[in-house]
C-alpha positions in Angstrom: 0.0 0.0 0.0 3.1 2.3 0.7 5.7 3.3 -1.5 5.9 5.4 -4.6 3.4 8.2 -5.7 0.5 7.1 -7.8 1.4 7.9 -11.2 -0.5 10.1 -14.0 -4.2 11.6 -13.3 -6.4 11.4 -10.4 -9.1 10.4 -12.9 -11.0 7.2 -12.7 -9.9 4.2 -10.7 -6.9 2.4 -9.7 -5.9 -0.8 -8.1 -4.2 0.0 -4.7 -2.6 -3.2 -4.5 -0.5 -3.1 -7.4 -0.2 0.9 -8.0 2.5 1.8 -6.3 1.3 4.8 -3.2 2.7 7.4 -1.3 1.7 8.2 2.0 2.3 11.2 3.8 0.1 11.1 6.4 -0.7 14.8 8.4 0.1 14.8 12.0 -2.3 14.7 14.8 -2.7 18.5 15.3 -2.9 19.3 12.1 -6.2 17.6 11.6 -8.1 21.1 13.3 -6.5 22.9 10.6 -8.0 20.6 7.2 -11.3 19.4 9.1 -14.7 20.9 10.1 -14.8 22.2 13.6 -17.3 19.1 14.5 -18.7 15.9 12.9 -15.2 13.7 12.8 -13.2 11.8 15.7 -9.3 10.6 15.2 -9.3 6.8 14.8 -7.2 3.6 14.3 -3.8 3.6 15.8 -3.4 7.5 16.4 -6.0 7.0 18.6 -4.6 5.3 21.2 -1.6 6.8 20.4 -2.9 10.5 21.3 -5.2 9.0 23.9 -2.0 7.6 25.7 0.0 10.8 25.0 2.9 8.5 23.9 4.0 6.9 20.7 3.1 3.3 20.4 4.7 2.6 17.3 5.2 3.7 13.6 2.3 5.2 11.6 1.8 4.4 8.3 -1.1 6.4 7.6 -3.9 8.5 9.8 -7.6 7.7 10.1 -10.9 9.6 11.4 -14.1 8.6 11.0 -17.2 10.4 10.9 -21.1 9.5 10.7 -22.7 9.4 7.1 -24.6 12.6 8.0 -21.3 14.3 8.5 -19.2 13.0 5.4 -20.6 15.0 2.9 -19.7 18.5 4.9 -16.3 16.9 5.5 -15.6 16.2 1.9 -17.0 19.6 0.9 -14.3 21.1 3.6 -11.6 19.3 1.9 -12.4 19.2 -2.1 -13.9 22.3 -1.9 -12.8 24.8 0.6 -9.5 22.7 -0.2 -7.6 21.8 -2.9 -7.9 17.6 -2.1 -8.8 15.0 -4.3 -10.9 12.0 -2.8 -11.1 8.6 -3.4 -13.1 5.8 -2.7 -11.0 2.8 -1.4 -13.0 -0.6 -1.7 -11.9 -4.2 -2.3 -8.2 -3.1 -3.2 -9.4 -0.1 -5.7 -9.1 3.7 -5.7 -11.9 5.5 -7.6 -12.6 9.3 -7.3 -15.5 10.9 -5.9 -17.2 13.7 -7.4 -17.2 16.6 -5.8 -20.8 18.1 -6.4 -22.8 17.8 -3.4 -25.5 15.9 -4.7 -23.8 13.5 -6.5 -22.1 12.6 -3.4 -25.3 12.5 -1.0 -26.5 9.8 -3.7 -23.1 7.6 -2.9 -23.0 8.1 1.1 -25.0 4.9 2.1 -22.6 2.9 -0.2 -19.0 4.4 1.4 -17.1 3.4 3.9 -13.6 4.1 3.1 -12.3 7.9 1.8 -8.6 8.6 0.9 -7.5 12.2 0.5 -4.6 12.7 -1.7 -2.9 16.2 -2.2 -3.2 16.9 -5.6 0.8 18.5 -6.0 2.7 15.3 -4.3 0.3 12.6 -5.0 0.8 11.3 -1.9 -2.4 10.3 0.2 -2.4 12.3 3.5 -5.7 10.9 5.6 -8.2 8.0 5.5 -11.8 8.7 6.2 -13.7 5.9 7.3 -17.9 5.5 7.4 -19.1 4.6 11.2 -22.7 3.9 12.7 -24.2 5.7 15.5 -27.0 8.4 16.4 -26.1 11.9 18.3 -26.4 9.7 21.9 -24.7 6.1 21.3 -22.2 4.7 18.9 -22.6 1.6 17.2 -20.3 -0.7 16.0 -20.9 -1.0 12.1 -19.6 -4.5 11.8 -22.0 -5.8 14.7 -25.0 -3.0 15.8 -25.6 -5.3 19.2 -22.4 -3.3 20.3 -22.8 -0.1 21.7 -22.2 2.4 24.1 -22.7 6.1 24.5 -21.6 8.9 22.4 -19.3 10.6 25.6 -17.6 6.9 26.5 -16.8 6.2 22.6 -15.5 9.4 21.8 -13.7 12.3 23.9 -11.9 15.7 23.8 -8.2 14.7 24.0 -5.8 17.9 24.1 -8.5 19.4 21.3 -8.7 16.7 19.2 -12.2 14.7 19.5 -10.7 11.0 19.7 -11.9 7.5 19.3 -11.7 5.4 22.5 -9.2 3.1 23.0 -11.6 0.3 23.3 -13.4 1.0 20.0 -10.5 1.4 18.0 -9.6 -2.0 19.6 -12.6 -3.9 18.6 -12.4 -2.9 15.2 -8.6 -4.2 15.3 -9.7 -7.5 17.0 -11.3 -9.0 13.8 -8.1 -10.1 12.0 -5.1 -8.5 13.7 -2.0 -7.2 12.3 1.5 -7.4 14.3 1.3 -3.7 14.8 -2.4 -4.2 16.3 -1.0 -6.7 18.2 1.3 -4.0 19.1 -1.2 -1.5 20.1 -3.1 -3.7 22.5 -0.4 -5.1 24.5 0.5 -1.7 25.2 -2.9 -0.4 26.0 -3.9 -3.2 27.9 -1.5 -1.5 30.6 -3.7 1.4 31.2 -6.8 -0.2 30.7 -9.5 -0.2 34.0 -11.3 -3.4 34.5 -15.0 -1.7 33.6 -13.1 -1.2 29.5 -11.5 -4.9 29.9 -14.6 -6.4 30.4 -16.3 -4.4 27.9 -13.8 -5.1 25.4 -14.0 -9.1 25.9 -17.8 -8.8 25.7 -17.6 -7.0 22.6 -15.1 -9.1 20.9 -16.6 -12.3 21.9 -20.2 -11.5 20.5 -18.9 -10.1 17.6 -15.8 -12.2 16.5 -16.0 -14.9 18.2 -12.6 -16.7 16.5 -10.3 -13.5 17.8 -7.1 -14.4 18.3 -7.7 -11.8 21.2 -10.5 -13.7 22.4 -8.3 -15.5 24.7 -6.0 -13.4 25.9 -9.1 -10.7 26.7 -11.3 -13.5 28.6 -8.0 -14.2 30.9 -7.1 -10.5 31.7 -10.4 -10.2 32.5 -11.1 -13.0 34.6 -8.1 -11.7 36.4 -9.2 -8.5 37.3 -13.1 -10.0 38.2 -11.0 -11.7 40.8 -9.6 -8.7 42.2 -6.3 -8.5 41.8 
């Protein structure tokens, strides 16, 4: 997915496992400065990341996410207001949105995963990705018997409305990566039995076959025996 700069126009649609792509992803605080004021929360890895106020690891990229209600606003703010191209990323293609308004309310139900590229470098510089929820509770788009509030599953961190560390967990926990490995061994550390527990329930109803599933169930079986 990394590497060179896709090559020629941003016209029409690409295969992102065989192009060659550049990221350059923008740093946590600069998000304020390219995104609405509201209607998007940092996600994936730089979420627990920022959350823990400490690196965890190497970035490759940067993700927020946002409710289909606010993607629209968000891709005007960038395509519009800004010079950005976006793209559609599905099933190992690229294909460019439009950027007319109504063209793109027609598409929102089908999206759930935005690149933005910079037009001058090529490279790609934020992923956008398509969540479930309603103005009071979050809901986990790959399972909607998951939820919790709005205020547990995102939070103000340092200015920068954040994903929790257990919802950017459970999306990890359906086929983990070494480097999600990565980020839940280190935020297991800092974790409080009430978001263990939650976790475990989560993954268990919702992907059953987790290699996490184990190691959640006995971390919090320790802590429901009060250690």
């Amino acid at each position: 997915m990394r590497g060179e700069a896709v090559p020629g126009s941003t016209v029409g649609s690409r295969h992102h496992e065989t192009s060659a792509l550049l990221w350059r992803p923008w740093p946590v605080h600069r998000l304020t400065d390219h995104l609405p004021s509201s209607g998007w929360w940092l996600s994936g890895g730089w979420a627990i990341a920022h959350t823990l106020g400490r690196p965890v690891r190497r970035h490759g990229d940067i993700d927020v996410s946002v409710l289909p209600n606010a993607l629209v606003p968000t891709l005007t703010t960038l395509t519009i207001d800004q010079p950005y191209v976006a793209w559609e990323a599905r099933r190992g293609h690229l294909t460019t949105l439009p950027t007319q308004t109504h063209e793109l309310t027609e598409r929102v139900d089908r999206l759930r995963s935005i690149w933005i590229q910079d037009p001058t470098t090529k490279a790609f510089v934020l992923q956008i990705n398509i969540e479930s929820g309603t103005p009071d509770s979050w809901v986990y788009r790959r399972d909607c018997r998951i939820t919790t509030s709005w205020t547990s599953a995102i939070r103000d961190v340092r200015g920068v409305p954040t994903g929790s560390i257990a919802t950017q967990l459970l999306w990890k926990s359906k086929s983990p990566r070494p480097f999600d490995d990565i980020d839940l061994a280190v935020a297991l550390r800092g974790m409080g039995v009430e978001t263990v527990s939650w976790l475990t329930d989560a993954v268990r109803l919702a992907h059953p076959t987790s290699p996490w599933v184990t190691r959640l169930t006995r971390i919090a079986e320790f802590y429901g025996q009060g250690f």
